[in-house]
C-alpha positions in Angstrom: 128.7 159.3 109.8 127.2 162.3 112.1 125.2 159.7 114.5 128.2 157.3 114.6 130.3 159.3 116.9 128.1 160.3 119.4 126.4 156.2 119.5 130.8 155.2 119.7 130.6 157.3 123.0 127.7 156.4 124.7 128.1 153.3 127.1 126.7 150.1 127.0 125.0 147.9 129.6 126.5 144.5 128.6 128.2 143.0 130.7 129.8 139.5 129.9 128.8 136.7 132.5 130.9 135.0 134.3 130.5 132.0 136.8 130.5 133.0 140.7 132.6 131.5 142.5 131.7 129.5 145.7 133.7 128.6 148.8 137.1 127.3 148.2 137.6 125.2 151.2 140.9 122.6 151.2 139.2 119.0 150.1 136.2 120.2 148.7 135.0 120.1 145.8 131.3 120.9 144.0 129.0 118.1 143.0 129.0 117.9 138.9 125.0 117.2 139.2 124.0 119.5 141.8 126.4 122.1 142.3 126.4 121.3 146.1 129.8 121.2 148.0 131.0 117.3 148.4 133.9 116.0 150.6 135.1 112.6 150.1 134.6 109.7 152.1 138.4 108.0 151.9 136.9 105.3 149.8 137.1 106.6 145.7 135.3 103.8 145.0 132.6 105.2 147.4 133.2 108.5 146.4 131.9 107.0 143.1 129.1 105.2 143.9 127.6 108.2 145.9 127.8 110.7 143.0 131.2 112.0 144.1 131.4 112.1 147.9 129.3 113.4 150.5 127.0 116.6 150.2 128.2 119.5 152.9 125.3 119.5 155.3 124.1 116.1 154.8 123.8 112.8 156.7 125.3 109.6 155.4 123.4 106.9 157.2 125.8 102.8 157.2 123.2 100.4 158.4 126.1 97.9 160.0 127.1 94.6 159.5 126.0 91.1 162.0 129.7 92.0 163.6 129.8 95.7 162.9 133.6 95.7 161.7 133.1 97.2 158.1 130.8 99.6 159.1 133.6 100.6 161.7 136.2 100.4 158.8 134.3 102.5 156.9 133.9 105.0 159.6 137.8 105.1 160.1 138.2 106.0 156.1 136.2 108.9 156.6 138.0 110.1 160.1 141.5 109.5 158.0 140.2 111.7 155.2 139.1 114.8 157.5 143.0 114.6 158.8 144.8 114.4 155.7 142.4 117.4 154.5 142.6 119.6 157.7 139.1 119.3 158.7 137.6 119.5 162.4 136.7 116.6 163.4 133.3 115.2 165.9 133.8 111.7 167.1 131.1 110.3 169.6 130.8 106.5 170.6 129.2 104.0 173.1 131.1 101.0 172.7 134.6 102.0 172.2 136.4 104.9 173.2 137.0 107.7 170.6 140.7 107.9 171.5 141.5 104.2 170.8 139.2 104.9 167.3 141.6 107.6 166.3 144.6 105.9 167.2 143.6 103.3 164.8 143.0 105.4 161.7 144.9 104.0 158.4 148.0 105.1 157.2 148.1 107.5 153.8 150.3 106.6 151.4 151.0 107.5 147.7 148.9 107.2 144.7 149.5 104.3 143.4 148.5 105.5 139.7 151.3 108.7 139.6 154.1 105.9 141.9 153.4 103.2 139.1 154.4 106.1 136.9 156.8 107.0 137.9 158.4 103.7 138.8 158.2 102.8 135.0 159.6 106.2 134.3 162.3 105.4 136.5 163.4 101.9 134.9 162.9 102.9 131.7 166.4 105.7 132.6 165.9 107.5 129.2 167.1 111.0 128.8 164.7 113.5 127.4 166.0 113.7 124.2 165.4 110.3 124.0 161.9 110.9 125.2 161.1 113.4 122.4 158.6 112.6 119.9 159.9 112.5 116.0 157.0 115.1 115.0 157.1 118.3 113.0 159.2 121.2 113.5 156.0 123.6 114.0 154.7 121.5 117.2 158.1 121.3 118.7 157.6 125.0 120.8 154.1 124.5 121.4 153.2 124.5 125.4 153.1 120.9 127.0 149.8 119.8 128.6 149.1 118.4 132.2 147.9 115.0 131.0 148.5 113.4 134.7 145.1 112.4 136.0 145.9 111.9 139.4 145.9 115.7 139.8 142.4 115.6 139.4 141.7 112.8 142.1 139.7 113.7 144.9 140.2 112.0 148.1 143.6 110.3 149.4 144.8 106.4 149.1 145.5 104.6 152.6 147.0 101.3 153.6 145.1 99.5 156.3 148.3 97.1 157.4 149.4 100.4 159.0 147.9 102.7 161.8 148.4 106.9 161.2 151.3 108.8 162.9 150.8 110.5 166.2 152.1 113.5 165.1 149.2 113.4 162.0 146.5 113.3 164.5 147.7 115.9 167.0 147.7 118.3 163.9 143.7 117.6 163.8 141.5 119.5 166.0 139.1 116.7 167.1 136.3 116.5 170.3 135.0 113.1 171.7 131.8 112.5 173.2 132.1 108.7 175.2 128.8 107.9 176.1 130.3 106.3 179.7 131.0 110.3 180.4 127.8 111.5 180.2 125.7 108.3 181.3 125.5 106.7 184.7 123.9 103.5 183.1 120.0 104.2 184.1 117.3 105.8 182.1 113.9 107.2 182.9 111.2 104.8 182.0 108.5 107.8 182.0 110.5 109.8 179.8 109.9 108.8 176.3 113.6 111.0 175.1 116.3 109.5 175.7 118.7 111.9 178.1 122.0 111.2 175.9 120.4 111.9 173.0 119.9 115.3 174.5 123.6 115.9 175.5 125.0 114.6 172.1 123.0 116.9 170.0 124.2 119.8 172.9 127.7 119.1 172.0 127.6 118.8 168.4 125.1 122.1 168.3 127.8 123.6 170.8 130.9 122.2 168.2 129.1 124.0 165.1 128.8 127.5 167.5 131.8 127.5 168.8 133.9 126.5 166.1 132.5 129.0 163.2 130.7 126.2 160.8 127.3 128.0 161.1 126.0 129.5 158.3 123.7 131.7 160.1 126.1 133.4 162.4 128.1 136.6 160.7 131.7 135.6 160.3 134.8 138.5 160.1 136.8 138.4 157.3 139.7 136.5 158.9 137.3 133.9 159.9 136.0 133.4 156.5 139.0 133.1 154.6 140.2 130.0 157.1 136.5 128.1 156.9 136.8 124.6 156.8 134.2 121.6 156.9 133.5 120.1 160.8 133.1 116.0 160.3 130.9 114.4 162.8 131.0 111.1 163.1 128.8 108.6 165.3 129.8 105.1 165.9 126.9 102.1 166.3 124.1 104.8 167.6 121.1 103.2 168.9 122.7 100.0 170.5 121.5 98.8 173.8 125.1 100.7 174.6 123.0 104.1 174.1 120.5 103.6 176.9 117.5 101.9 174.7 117.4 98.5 176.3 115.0 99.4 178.7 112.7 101.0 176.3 110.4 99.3 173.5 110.6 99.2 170.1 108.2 102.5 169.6 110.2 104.5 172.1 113.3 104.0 171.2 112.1 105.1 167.4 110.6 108.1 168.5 113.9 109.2 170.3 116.8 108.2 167.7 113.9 110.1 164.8 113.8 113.6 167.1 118.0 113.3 167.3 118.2 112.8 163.9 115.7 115.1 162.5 117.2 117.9 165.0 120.6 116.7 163.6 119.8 117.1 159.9 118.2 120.7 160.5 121.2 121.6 162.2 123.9 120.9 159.4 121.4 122.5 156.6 122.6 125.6 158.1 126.6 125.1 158.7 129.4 123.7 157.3 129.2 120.0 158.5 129.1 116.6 157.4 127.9 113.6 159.2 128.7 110.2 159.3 126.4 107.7 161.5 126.6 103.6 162.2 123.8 102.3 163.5 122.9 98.4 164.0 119.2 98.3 161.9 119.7 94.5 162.2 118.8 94.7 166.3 115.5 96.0 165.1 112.5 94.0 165.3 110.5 96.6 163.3 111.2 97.1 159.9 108.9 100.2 159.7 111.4 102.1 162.2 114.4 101.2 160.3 112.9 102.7 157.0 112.0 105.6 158.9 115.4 106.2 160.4 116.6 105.6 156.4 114.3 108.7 155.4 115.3 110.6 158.2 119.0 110.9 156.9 120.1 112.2 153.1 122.1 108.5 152.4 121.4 105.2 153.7 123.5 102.1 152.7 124.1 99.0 154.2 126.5 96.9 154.4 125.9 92.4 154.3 128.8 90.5 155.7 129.2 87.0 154.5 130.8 86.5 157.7 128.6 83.5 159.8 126.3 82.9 157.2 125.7 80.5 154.4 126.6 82.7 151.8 130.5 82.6 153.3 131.0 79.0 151.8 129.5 79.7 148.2 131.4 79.6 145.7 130.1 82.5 143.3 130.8 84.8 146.4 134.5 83.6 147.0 135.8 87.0 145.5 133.9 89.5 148.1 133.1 89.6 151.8 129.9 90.8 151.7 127.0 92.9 149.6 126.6 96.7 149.8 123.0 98.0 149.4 122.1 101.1 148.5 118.7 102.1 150.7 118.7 106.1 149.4 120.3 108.3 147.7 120.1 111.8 148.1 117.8 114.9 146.0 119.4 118.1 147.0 118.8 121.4 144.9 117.1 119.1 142.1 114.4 116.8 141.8 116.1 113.5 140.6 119.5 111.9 142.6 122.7 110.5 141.1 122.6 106.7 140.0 125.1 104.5 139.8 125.6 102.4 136.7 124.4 99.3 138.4 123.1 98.6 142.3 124.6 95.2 142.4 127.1 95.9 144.2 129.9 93.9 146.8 132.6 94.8 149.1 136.2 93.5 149.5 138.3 93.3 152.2 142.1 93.2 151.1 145.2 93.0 153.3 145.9 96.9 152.2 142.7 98.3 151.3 138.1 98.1 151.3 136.7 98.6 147.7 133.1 98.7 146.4 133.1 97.0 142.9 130.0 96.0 140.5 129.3 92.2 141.3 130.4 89.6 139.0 129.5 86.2 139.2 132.3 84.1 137.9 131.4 82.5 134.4 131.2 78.9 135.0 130.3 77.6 138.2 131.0 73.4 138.7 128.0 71.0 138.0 127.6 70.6 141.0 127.0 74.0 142.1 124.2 75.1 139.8 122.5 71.1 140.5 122.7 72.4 144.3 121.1 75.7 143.4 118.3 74.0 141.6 117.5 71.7 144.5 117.1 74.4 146.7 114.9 76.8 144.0 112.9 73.5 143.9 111.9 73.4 147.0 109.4 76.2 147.2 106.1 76.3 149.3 103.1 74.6 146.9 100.4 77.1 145.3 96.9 76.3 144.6 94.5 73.5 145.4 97.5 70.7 144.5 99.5 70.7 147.8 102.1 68.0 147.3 105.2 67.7 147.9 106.3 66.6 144.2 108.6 68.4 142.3 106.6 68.4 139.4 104.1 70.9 137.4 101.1 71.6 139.3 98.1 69.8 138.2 94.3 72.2 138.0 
């Protein structure tokens, strides 16, 4: 009892841990794999496939379509989103001008999970002591849960039969780079850079300094408690549009590789996001496009049925197209997010653009699957027994 009191007395070094918390910045959230900061891209179902959204400080690379008008729909989703959530937004383009882009983003509306709710709510017209559960007497105080999931969402829904209100966008800070601004239409042979490439990465590098998103720069307290996330997005970069026409294959690779790896070393150290289009399919060299995939964080592309054979086939009649994931990305851990299945298909309806898992239908006609085999068939001849017979080769 003597060395009780004075050991009751004497303090302790414990301390019980708790979990730091990060920045809270308005339509962020942090990745459940990584810990990094994720915004969403306006699509859940994209959100989904991608792990949860876009990593803060990353660059989400769409490899566009023969026609480019998903990739562009896509892009429009992710503009939408930095509204609805107050971000700053980056918009640069070659082809068409970033106002008309803007003026074309897609309506929100209301979560169609909590409105279905509440419509059935509505109809049902039950009182709440109708409403009450018959349970016992000792759960009837007890403290009611928040079982709606639609709280938890991330991201907002948005109806593409509508266009966003003008009041909306004028809420937004936003700054447009048009490439017809800042390019007189002829480029320097000798000079393996391209110029524009030059005064893009000026304006975005000028965007992150100007408008606090740098990491490295001290901030004041007032500036820290209204951060936000800046969204930069680049529409079809690297399209004859940008100056490359002129220039081979090799050049332009080497100039679109220094933008982007100048790019991606810039929003490692800032609050930034970026979004880029470019059309891989104008590419004669396959080697540059998988460079220009390892060169960005996330690389998808996007296969229209649109023009092709594949738009009359039957076991594609529910989807416009095929989405491909080319790389995922490995931030702050050795291993990426993956999806429960790559096979994976776009569709285009009259409201909305989902990424669902691709389902063949279960019975195709006779016809179909005799067509199929005619053309599996058909195959270029191996070995030493080159006929054109449809039969088992012969040693």
């Amino acid at each position: 009892m003597s060395m009780a009191a004075p050991m009751a007395n004497q303090a302790t070094s414990f301390q019980k841990k708790s979990r730091s918390r990060g920045l809270q910045i308005l339509g962020t959230r942090p990745s459940l794999h990584n810990g990094q900061l994720l915004v969403s891209t306006g699509v859940p179902s994209l959100d989904f496939v991608l792990g949860g959204g876009i990593a803060v400080g990353s660059v989400l690379l769409i490899e566009e379509d023969t026609y480019g008008n998903y990739a562009q729909l896509l892009l429009s989703y992710y503009l939408a989103e930095g509204v609805m959530t107050q971000h700053h937004l980056c918009l640069a383009s070659g082809d068409e001008k970033p106002h008309t882009i803007l003026k074309n983003l897609p309506c929100p509306e209301e979560d169609p999970i909590s409105a279905a709710a509440e419509g059935n709510k509505r109809r049902s017209g039950k009182t709440n002591e109708e409403e009450t559960m018959k349970i016992a007497w000792r759960y009837q105080h007890l403290p009611k849960h928040q079982s709606n999931p639609a709280s938890h969402r991330f991201g907002h829904y948005y109806d593409l039969s509508r266009v966003m209100s003008a009041e909306q966008l004028s809420s937004t800070p936003c700054s447009c780079f048009y490439l017809a601004d800042h390019w007189s239409g002829k480029t320097n042979t000798s000079d393996c850079l391209n110029p524009v490439y030059k005064k893009l990465f000026q304006h975005i590098e000028n965007q992150v300094a100007e408008g606090g998103f740098s990491l490295t720069q001290l901030q004041t307290q007032t500036q820290a408690k209204e951060r936000t996330v800046l969204r930069i997005a680049i529409h079809s970069l690297g399209s004859a549009l940008w100056g490359d026409e002129p220039l081979s294959d090799r050049q332009t690779g080497t100039s679109l590789c220094q933008f982007l790896h100048a790019l991606r070393a810039l929003l490692r150290n800032s609050l930034a996001v970026c979004v880029i289009t470019i059309p891989t399919h104008v590419f004669q060299d396959s080697g540059l496009v998988r460079r220009l995939e390892r060169l960005c964080d996330t690389a998808v592309q996007l296969e229209s049925f649109a023009g092709s054979d594949q738009e009359k086939n039957p076991a594609y009649k529910e989807y416009h197209g095929l989405f491909h994931i080319k790389q995922l990305p490995r931030l702050n851990s050795l291993t990426c997010h993956m999806p429960d299945s790559l096979d994976l298909a776009f569709k285009l309806k009259r409201k909305k653009l989902t990424i669902e898992k691709l389902h063949l239908p279960p019975d195709l006609s006779e016809t179909m699957s005799r067509s199929q085999a005619d053309h599996s068939s058909i195959a270029p001849s191996l070995g030493c027994a080159s006929s054109t017979s449809k039969g088992k080769l012969d040693f």
